[in-house]
BADRENVEX-942422 format. One record per residue (C-alpha): residue in one letter; x, y, z. Coordinates in steps of 0.02 Angstrom, whole numbers, plus 50000, padded with zeros to 5 digits. Example, Ala and Ser with C-alpha at 12.3 -4.5 7.8 and 13.67 -1.06 7.14 Angstrom:
A506154977550390/S506844994750357/
END
This chain:
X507855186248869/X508705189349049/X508075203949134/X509125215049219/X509015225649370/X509795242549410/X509455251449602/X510035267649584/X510365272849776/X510575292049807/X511045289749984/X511065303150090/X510965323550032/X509685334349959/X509435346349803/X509885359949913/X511845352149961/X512115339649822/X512235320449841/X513995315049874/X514025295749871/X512785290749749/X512685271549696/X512235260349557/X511975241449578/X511765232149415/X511435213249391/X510385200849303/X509035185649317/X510425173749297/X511685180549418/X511235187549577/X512995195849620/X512975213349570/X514175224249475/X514295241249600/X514535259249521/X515035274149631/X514825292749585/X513945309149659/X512905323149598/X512905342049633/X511815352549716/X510285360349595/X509265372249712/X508755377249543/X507875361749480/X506835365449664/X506275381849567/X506095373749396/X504735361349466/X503805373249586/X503595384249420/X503085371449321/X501875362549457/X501155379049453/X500775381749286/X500445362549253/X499055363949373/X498305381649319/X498335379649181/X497135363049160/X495845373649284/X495735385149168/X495415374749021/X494185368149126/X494885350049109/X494195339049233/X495285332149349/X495335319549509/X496175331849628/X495255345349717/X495655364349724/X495095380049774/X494225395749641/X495355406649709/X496835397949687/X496655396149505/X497395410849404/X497785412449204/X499025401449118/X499485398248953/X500115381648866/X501565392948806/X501975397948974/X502035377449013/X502925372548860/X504305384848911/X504275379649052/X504525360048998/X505925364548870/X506995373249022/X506685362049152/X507085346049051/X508585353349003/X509055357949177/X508865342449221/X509705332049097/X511235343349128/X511615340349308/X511445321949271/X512605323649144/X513695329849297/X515575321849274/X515435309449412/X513965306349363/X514315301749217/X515365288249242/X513865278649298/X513055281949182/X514275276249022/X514945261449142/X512955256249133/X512635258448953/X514495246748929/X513465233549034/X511765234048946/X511165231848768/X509855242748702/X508545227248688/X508805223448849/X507365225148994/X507955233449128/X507155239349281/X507835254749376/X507395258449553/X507735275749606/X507985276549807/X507805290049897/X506975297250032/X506975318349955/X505175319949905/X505925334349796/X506835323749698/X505355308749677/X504465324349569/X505965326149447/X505545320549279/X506695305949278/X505635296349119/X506425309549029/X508465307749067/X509185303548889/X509615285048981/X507765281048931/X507715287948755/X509175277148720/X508325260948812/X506625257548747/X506275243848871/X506975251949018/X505705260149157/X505895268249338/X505085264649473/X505265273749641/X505995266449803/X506315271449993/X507955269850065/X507295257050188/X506195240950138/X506035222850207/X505545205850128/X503855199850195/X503205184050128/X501265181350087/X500005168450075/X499035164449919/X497545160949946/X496695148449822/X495595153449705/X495045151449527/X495445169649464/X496415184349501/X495315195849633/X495215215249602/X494475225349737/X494255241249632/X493415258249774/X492705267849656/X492735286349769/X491935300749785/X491445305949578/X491195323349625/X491675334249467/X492465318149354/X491945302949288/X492475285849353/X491185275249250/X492415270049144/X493855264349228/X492485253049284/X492115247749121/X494075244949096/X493935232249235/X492465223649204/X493495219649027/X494725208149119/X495045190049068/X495185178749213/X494565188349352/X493515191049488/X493345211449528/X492175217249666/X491775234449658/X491345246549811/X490375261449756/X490515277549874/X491045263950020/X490775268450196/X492315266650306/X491735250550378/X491275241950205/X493065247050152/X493865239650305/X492595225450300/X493255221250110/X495015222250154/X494925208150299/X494035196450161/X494715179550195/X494915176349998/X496315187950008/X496625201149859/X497775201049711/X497585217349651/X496865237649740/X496135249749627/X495705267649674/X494865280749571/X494265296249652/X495115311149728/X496715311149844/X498115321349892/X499655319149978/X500345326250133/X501705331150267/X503195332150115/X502255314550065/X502455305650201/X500525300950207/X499125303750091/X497225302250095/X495945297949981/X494145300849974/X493185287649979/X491555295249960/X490625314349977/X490965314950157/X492445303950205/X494205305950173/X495325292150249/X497165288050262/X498105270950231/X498305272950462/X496705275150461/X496525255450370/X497965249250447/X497715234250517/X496405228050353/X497855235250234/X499085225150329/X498085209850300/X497695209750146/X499675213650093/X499765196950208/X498675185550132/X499545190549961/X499005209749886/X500225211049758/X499935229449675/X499055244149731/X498415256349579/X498125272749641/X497055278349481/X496775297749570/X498075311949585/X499575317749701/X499875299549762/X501575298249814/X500955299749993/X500005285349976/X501535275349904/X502595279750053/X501205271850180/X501065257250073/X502865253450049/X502965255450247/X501875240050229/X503065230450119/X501815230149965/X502875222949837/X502235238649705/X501025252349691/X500735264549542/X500185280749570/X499905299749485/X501115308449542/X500375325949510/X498515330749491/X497905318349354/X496465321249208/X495175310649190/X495475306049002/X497305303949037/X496985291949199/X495655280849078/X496875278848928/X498495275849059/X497315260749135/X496625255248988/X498255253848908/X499225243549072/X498105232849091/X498125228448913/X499925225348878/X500075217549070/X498735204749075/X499275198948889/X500955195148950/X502085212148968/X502965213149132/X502315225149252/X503795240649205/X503635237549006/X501765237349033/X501805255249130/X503045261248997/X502065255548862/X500435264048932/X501455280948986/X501985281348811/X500245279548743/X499735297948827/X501205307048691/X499725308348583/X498595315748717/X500045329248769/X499255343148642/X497575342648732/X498265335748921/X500035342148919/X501345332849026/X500185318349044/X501735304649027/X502625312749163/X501265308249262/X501225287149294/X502515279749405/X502855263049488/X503505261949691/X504275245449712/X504795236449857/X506695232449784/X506825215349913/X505195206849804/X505185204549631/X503965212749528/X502495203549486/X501835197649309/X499795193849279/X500525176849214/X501315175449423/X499745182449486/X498735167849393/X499935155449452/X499875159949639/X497935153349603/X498505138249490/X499655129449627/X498105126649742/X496935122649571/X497255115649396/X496995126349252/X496015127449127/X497285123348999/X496905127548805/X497375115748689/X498815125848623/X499645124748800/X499315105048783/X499945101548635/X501615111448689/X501905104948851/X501645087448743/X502795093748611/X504285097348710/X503915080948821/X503935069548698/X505575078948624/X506475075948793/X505785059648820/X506285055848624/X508115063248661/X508165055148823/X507715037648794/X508975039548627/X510645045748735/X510275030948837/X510145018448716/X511805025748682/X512475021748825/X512855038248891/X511825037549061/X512335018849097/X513895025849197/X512805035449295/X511185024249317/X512545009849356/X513045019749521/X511405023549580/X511025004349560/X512615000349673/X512015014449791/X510425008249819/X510864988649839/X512004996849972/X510645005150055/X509404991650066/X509014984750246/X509974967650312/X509274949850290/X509524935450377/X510734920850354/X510304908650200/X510214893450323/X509724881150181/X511624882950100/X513394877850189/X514824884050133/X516504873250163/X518134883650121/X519794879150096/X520864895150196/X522354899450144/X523344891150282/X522694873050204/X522914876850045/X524684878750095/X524954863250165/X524874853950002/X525884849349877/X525764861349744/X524644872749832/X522994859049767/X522134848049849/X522694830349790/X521464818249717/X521584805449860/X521274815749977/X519904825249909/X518944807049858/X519114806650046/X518444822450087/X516844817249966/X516734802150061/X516694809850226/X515344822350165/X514144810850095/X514084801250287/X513144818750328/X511844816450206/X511834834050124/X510614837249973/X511434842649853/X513624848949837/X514294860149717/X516064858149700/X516744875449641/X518564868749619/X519174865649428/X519984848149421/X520354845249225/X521714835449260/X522584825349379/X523294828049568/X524164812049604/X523944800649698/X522084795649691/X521374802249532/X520354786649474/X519734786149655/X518964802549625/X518244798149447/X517224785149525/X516704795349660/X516134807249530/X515064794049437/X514474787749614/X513644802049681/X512364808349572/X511994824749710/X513914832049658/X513874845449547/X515494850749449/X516124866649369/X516864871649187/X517084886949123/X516914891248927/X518264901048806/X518014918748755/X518894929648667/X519994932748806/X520114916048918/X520504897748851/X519084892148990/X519234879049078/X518544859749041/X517624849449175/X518494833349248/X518714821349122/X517484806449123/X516384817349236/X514504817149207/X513914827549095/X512334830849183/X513154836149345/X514324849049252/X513914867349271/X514694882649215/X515364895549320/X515394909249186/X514834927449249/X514344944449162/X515384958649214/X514894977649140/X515944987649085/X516514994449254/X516934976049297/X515684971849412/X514554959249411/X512614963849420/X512244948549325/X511764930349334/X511944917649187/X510714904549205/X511034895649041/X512214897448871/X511764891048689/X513294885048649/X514264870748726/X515634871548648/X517484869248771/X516014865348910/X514694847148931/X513204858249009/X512454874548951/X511664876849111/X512664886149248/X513254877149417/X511904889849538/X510324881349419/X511034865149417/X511144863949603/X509444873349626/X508614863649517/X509354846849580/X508944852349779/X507214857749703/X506724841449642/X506914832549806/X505324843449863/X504434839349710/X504654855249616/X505304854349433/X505584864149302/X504344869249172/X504744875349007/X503514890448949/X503534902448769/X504274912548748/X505924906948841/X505554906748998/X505534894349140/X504074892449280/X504924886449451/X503694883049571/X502644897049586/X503954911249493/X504404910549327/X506084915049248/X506124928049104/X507834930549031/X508264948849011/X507984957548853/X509684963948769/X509344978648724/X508664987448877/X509245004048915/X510625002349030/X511464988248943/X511214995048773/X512814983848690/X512664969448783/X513234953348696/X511634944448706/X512664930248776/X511644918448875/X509934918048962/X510454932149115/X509364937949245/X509874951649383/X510644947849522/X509874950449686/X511274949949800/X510724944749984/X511714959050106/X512084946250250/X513724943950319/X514084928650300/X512684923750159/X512614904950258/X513524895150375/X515274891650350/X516434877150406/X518224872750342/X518724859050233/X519794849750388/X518614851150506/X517554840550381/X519224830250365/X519194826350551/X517514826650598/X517344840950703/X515684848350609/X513764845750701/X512984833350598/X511334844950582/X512294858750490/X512714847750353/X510914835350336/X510014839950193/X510774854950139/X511464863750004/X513204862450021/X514514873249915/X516374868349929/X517674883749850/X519314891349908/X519314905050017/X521204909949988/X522014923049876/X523264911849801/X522004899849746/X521674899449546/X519834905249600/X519634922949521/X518594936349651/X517514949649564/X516904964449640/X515044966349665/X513844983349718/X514414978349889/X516124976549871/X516634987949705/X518314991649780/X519034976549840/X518464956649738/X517194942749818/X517734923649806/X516974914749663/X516314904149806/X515184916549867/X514424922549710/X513874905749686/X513314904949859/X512424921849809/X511824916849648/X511044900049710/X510294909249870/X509394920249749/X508274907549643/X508084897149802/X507384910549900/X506254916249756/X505334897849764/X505364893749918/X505254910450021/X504354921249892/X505984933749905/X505684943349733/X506854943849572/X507614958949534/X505974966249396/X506954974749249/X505864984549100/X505944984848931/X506384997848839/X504575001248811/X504035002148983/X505605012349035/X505205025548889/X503515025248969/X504055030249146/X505245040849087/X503905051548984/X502625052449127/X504115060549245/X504685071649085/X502705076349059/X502665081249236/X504165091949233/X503155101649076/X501395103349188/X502395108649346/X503215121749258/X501815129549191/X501045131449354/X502585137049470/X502965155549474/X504615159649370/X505575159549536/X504955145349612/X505565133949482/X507225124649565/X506075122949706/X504965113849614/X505935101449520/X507145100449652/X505645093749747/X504845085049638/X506615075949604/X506655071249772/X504835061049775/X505395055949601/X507025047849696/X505885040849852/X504635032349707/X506125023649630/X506745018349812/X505175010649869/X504945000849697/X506624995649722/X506484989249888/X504974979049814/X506254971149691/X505624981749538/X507354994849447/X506495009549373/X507715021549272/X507995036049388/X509225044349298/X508325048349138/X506765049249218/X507745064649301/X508395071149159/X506765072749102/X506055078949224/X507145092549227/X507265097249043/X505485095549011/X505415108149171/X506555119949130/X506105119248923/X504175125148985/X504815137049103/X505895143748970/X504545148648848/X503585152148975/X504725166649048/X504975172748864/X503225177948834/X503425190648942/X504755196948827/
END
């Protein structure tokens, strides 16, 4: 449920002359921006006369029932009272009050509040002001409240600062509790009260001397939580208070002010004043920046103080935010109010409106971030509930194909970020520019004069040639000239390409060796670029080879150093010291892919060019160095847009389209490198191993979020996202593609699921 906030800001004015700009701020948890509400109240010297009265007879009236209570006052102040006399007194002055908030302009914030909020809602409202007259009205009991059961006030000055803290680890929540002077009640059992405590560590100071109290407040372990019970007072229109911390001494918070000061910095959250009249103290405190303090905030007795603890701590450290836990306890003393009249008027909350008010559950988490907790298995099984759901819903959107968009792009993002390589000097590419194509007949190379071209190439010695040109039919003159050149030179590799559904393919030369026939077929995704390499089709059929032309020439420039291909269960291939395993089809990313062929990723090499180049004439004429050609890998394509040579676009390139001759270059470079240079394949999962990494990032999102602080929760994903995104870059840069997208999907469900429930137990 979102929690909403309301600062009720009285601005400047008095009881005596009215307040005429009073202002209401309202907003929410989930939106920051708040909605702003002007109106003013009237002067009410009378309410001035109404509490004075009933102060008087409140405090009377308990001396002389002889009720025993933690403030300290003089015999011959105390006169006779009656609880008539107070009830009267209540009855008039509640009245009184309710009616000059029910002032017109006030009034309109007030309905344009109740329009905003819903009865169920939680709502805390701050009061500011500075009038120490009007801190002592009964503002629990403004008909607002009765109509909002899980509204509560807390108390505010005009002027407050955010100061950050340090947590200091630790296993449990630390309570320094001063247990003051006793003199005339009975402090044993608030004691008991916090010895009860699950979870924490309390250190109690009996009757402390000055220096032991200072001495505990510098304690490098740093305090959660401040507990007084005793006797104090405030002082100078509560500016200051003091409270007595034993028979002899009475101190002040300036007194302690450099120990108080430290211990708010290294991360006191709340300050309890258990003891009466402490509104004084609240003021020093909040001058501190002490994100809350609750105090008495008239003379308190002992029976009402134990049942308002007891009670607070109860419903706070099982989960109730701090306000509903001090409305819930103040409402526990209506049953009191025929023996200890007024006691729910008494409990009130300060707050420091610039830092969120703390829950037990934040307090235990402030410790958890330095230490793991000690989970129960109920907390286990529900961080592995909703982890497995998000990994479950995850994994199934993805085989879906929902997330391959996405997890596409990153791919292309990171083969775009990787560093430069060098030059594939083992390959030579010869192109024929556009300026040559041009110059023959027909825009194609005739036969005759590519026979020649062959001819001429062969004097260099190269390796092995891959001839990336389709030539099923005739270019007169010459054909049968280039038919036995094909038979002749067992190093030339050809190119086909086979139908589909939406290309009549394209047959290798006729009479051409089967065994030196390769297919130039790709894989595009859906997005149309390629990301894939075919190494080898089933079927035949419209093409003589079902291996492709980058395997035939690796494999043929391969076995001239003696390394050959090995044929290994379950379908894959051992080359040298690597060994080929054909992706699976149904992997995450590609979750409809055709199953056609045996495809691995491709690796591209980012290099600029991949290898040398020369042009096809200046192998014509003789005009290349000798020792660029001997005993390479030579690939001979077009390099000219009007060719028949289709470009695709590639990670690199997705805007503009790469020659086929260089995705061969690239796709030959790759299994090449991976023998001979021990340059890794691209390392795809299954679908098993991918569900597996993306559960471990989804069960960390769950643990995370049950140890961050409600607030701290974007920071903590958002962090965590980032090392998720650095884990996935380094593993890529070693060759291995880990599914970063779902990973941080679930990462961030799993995160915000947990924090989710977590939030609503306070609810």
């Amino acid at each position: 449920m979102t929690e909403k906030f309301v600062i009720l800001d009285l601005g400047k004015g008095s009881l005596t002359a009215g307040f005429p700009l009073v202002t209401a701020r309202l907003w929410d948890s989930e939106n920051p921006r708040p909605i702003k509400i002007i109106g003013c109240l009237p002067a009410a010297p009378e309410l001035i006369t109404f509490y004075q009265r009933w102060r008087f007879i409140y405090q009377e009236l308990y001396h002389t029932l002889g009720i025993s209570s933690r403030i300290e006052l003089e015999q011959e102040d105390i006169t006779h009272v009656s609880e008539v006399e107070l009830q009267e007194i209540c009855t008039q002055y509640i009245h009184q009050f309710n009616q000059w908030l029910h002032f017109e302009e006030f009034r309109t914030i007030d309905q344009q509040l109740r329009s905003a909020l819903q009865p169920t809602d939680e709502i805390e409202i701050i009061l500011e002001t500075s009038d120490f007259k009007v801190r002592h009205l009964p503002w629990q009991l403004w008909h607002f409240f009765h109509d909002y059961p899980r509204a509560e006030l807390a108390l505010s000055q005009p002027q407050y600062t955010r100061k950050t803290s340090l947590s200091v680890p630790g296993s449990k929540i630390r309570i320094l509790a001063i247990l003051g002077n006793k003199t005339g009640i009975d402090i044993t059992e608030d004691q008991r009260i916090l010895t009860a405590l699950p979870q924490t560590e309390t250190v109690f100071l009996i009757e402390p001397s000055q220096q032991q109290l200072d001495r505990a407040l510098w304690d490098s372990k740093g305090w959660d939580i401040l507990f007084f019970a005793g006797h104090s007072e405030s002082q100078e229109q509560e500016k200051s208070g003091t409270f007595k911390i034993n028979h002899q001494d009475k101190v002040s918070i300036k007194t302690l002010l450099p120990a108080f000061r430290k211990a708010i910095e290294k991360g006191l959250q709340i300050a309890i004043f258990n003891s009466c009249d402490g509104l004084g103290l609240a003021t020093e405190l909040a001058q501190l920046n002490i994100p809350q303090t609750i105090v008495m905030r008239e003379p308190v007795p002992d029976v009402v103080a134990q049942t308002f603890l007891k009670h607070f701590l109860q419903a706070f450290s099982q989960g109730q935010s701090l306000y509903l836990a001090v409305r819930q306890a103040r409402e526990r003393l209506y049953i009191l109010e025929n023996r200890f009249p007024c006691g729910s008027w008494l409990p009130v909350i300060c707050q420091n409106p610039a830092i969120v008010s703390v829950s037990w559950q934040d307090l235990k988490r402030r410790k958890n971030i330095y230490q793991l907790p000690n989970f129960k298995f109920n907390e286990i099984k529900k961080i592995g509930f909703i982890s497995l759901t998000i990994t479950l819903l995850v994994c199934l959107i993805r085989q879906g194909g929902w997330l391959q968009f996405w997890e596409l792009k990153v791919y292309d993002q990171m083969i775009r970020s990787r560093p430069i390589e060098k030059q594939d000097n083992r390959l030579l590419l010869i192109t024929i520019t556009e300026a040559e194509i041009k110059a023959f007949v027909n825009q194609t190379v005739p036969d005759q004069i590519l026979t020649e071209f062959l001819q001429k190439l062969a004097e260099y010695k190269p390796r092995t040639i891959g001839l990336n040109l389709y030539r099923d039919l005739p270019v007169e003159p010459g054909y049968q000239s280039l038919i036995n050149q094909f038979q002749t030179q067992n190093n030339l590799f050809l190119i086909c390409k086979k139908p589909d559904k939406t290309d009549s393919g394209m047959p290798a030369p006729p009479d051409a060796p089967s065994l030196q026939v390769g297919f130039n077929d790709v894989m595009r995704d859906p997005d149309q670029i390629l990301r894939r390499q075919l190494l080898f089709i089933n079927n035949s059929q419209g093409c003589q080879t079902e291996r492709s032309l980058a395997i035939q020439l690796a494999f043929d420039y391969l076995k001239q150093q003696g390394i050959q291909p090995q044929n290994l269960p379950p379908d894959q291939i051992k080359l040298g010291n690597i060994i080929l395993k054909p992706m699976e089809s149904d992997i995450g990313f590609y979750p409809k892919s055709d199953g056609k062929g045996y495809q691995i990723m491709l690796n591209y090499r980012l290099s600029e060019p991949i290898a040398p180049e020369v042009t096809f004439t200046q192998i014509l004429n003789g005009e290349v160095d000798p020792n660029l050609i001997k005993d390479k890998l030579v690939l001979i394509g077009v390099n000219a847009t009007s060719a028949k040579d289709e470009g695709h676009r590639t990670p690199y390139s997705p805007d503009h389209e790469v020659r086929g001759l260089i995705i061969q270059a690239q796709m030959v470079s790759q299994i090449l490198s991976a023998v001979l240079d021990n340059r890794p394949l691209l390392k795809v999962g299954s679908k098993w191993t991918d569900a597996l990494w993306i559960g471990l990032w989804t069960l960390l999102g769950g643990v995370l979020a049950m140890f961050i602080s409600d607030r701290g929760i974007i920071i903590t994903l958002a962090t965590t996202a980032a090392v998720l995104y650095a884990v996935s870059w380094g593993l890529f840069l070693a060759a291995i593609w880990v599914p970063l997208v779902p990973a941080l999907f679930g990462l961030v469900g799993a995160g915000f699921w947990v924090w989710r429930s977590q939030f609503n137990k306070k609810i």
